[in-house]
N, C-alpha and C positions, 0 to 999 in steps of 0.2 A: 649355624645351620645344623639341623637335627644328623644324627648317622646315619638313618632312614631314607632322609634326601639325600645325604652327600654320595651314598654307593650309587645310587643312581645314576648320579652326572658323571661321580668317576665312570662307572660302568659306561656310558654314552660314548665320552671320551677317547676311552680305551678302543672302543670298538671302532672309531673314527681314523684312529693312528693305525692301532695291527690289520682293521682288514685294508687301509691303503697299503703295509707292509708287502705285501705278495704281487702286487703292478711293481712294485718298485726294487722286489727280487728278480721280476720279469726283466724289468730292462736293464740292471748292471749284467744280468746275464748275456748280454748284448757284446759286451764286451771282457766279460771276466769267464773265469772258469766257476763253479760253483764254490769248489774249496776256498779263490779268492774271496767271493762275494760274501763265506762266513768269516772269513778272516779279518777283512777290513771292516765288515759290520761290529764286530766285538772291537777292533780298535778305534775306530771312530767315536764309539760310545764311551771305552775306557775315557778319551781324553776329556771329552766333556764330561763325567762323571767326575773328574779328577778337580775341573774349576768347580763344583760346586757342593762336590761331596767329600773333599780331603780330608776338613778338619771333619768329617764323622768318623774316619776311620779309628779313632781315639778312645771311641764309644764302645767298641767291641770288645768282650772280653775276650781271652787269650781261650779259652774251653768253647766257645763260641766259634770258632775258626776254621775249626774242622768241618760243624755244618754250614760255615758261608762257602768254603771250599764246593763240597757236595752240590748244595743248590745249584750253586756255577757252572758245575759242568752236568746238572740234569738240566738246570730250568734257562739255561741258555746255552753253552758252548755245544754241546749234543744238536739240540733243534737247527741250532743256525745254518747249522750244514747239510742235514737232515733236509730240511725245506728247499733250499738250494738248490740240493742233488734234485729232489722230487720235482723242481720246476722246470730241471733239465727236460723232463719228458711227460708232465703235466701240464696244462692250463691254469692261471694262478687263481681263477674262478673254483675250480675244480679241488686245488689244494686248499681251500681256505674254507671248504665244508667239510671236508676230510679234519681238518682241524675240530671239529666240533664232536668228536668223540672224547674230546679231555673231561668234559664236567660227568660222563658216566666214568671213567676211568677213575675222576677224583674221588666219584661216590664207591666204588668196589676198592680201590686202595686203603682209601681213608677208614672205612669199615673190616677190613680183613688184617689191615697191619698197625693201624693208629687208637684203632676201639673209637672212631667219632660215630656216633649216633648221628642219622637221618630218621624222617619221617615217610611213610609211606607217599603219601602226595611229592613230598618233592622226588623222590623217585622217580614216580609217574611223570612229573614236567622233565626228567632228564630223557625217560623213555620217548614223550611226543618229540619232545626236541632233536635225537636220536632219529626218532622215522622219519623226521621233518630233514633231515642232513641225508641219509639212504636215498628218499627220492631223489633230491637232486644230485647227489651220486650218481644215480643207477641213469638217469635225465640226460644227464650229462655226458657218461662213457656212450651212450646208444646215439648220441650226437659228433662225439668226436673218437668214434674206432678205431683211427689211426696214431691212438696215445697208448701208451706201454702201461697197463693197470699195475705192475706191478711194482711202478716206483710209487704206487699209495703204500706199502706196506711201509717205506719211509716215514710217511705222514703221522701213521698210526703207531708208529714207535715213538718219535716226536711226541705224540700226544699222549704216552704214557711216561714220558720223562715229564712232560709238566706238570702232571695227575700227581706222580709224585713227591716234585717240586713244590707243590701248594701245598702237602700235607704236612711238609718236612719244617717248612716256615712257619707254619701255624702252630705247630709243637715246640718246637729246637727256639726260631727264632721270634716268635712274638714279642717279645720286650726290648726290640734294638727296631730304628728309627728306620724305615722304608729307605733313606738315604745310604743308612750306613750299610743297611745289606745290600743294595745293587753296586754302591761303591765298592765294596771290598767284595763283590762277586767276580768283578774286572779288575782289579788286582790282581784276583788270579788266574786269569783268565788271558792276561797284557801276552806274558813272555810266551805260551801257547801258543797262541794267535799268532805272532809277528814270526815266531820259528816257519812254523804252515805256509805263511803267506811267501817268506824268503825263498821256500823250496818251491814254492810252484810256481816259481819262474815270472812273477812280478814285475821285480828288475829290469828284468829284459824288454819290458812291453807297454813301461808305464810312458812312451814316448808317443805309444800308439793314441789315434785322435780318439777313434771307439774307445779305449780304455780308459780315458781319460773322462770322457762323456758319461761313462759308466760308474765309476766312484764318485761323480756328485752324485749321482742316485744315491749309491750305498752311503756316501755320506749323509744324508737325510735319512735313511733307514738307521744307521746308526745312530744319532743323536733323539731322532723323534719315536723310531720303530722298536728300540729297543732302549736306551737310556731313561728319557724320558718316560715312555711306557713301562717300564720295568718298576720306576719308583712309584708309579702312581696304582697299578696292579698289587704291589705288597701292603701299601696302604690299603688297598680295598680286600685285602685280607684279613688285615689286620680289623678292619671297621665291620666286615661281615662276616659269612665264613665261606669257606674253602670250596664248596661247591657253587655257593652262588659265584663268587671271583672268578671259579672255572666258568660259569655259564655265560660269560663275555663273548668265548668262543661260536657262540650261535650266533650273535649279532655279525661278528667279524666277517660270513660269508655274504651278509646283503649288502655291506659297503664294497667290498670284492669283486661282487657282479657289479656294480655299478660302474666300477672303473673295467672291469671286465669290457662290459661295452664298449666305453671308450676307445677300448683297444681292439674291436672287433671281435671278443670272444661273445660265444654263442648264449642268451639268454632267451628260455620259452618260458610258456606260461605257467606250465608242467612245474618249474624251479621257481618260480613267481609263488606260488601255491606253497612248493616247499617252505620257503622263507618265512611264508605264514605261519606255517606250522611251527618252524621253529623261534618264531617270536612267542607263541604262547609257550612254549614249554620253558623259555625263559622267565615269563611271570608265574609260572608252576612252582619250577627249584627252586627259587628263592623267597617263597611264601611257607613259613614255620606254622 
């Protein structure tokens, strides 16, 4: 299959797993604290990464290491928590459009500190997409007034660790195999996480029913929301570029709403319209 098509389906894919991600940060918060919910998310993933991406770790040169480090703690270990926190007083509807300011963030980073050329047009499809994420923002806060806006500012740090994340890999790590850098990003990531997770009191609580109910969440968020989508995101870095990869993030908020629903959160038309909007500005950025 041509690389034309295959970013596509990855891109489908992707947006299938991350915008489920944020229902499924909603309910281990049910029972976890946020700091848990990023903790055992990075270790659930490390494990599975380990059966199926060990012998890549091999592949890595030793000069290479530093920027698998890097990545690891922007284009995961940062966010995981990040999101989390933000869902503590967020809607996951809500945090999963906020998410969609990575593909402009990817385009001003990428151009101010990487030297990557864009064209005008895709600019433009970042900008529609951009207004098309604001409405249902602005939709959204004027629906649910009793959410603290200012755990978006979470969101939007998060989305500038991934903006950076995508440019760092397309530079540093383009010649080592989608496997081997999500693998050796949890590597380093293992002994962090499990420290975190010990101090916040875990131990004491994994007895509880709720808590318990709550890590098979994060256990699917780990292996699917972040494992799994982790490898299949750096390939579609590697097959496209850096912006379009970033432009998944527009998709991620109409799968979001949909589970949104599901769960009682509030979907008008107003945001219906948005989503529109932000589906063209996806066919925009990634048209050269």
């Amino acid at each position: 299959m041509e690389s034309k098509q295959l970013k596509w389906i990855y891109l489908l894919i992707l947006s299938l797993i991350w915008g489920s991600s944020f229902i499924l940060i909603k309910k281990g918060l049910l029972g976890l604290s946020a700091i848990q919910v990023g903790s055992l998310r990075i270790i659930f993933a490390f494990f599975f990464l380990l059966l199926i991406g060990f012998k890549s770790l091999k592949l890595i040169p030793k000069l290479k290491w530093k920027y698998i480090a890097i990545t690891a703690f922007l284009g995961t270990f940062c966010p995981a928590f990040l999101f989390a926190l933000a869902q503590t007083e967020l809607d996951s509807s809500v945090t999963s459009i906020l998410n969609s300011l990575t593909p402009l963030n990817t385009l001003a980073i990428g151009a101010l500190f990487f030297g990557i050329g864009f064209q005008r047009k895709q600019l433009f499809g970042v900008l529609i997409g951009l207004l098309g994420s604001l409405l249902l923002v602005y939709n959204g806060a004027v629906n649910n007034p009793e959410q603290n806006y200012y755990y978006t500012l979470l969101v939007i740090l998060a989305s500038f660790c991934y903006a950076a994340n995508v440019n760092l890999i397309k530079k540093y790590l383009f010649d080592l195999t989608p496997v081997s850098i999500t693998t050796g990003n949890f590597v380093v990531l293992l002994i962090p996480a499990i420290l975190i997770l010990i101090f916040s009191g875990f131990p004491e609580q994994i007895h509880l029913a709720k808590t318990q109910n709550a890590v098979c969440f994060i256990l699917i968020l780990g292996i699917l929301g972040t494992g799994v989508a982790n490898i299949l995101f750096f390939k579609l870095i590697q097959i496209g570029s850096p912006v379009f990869a970033a432009s998944v993030t527009y998709l991620i908020p109409v799968v979001a709403f949909f589970w949104g629903l599901l769960d009682n959160e509030i979907l008008t038309a107003v945001q219906f319209f948005g989503a529109f909007i932000i589906l063209i500005g996806v066919y925009l950025s990634s048209r050269k």
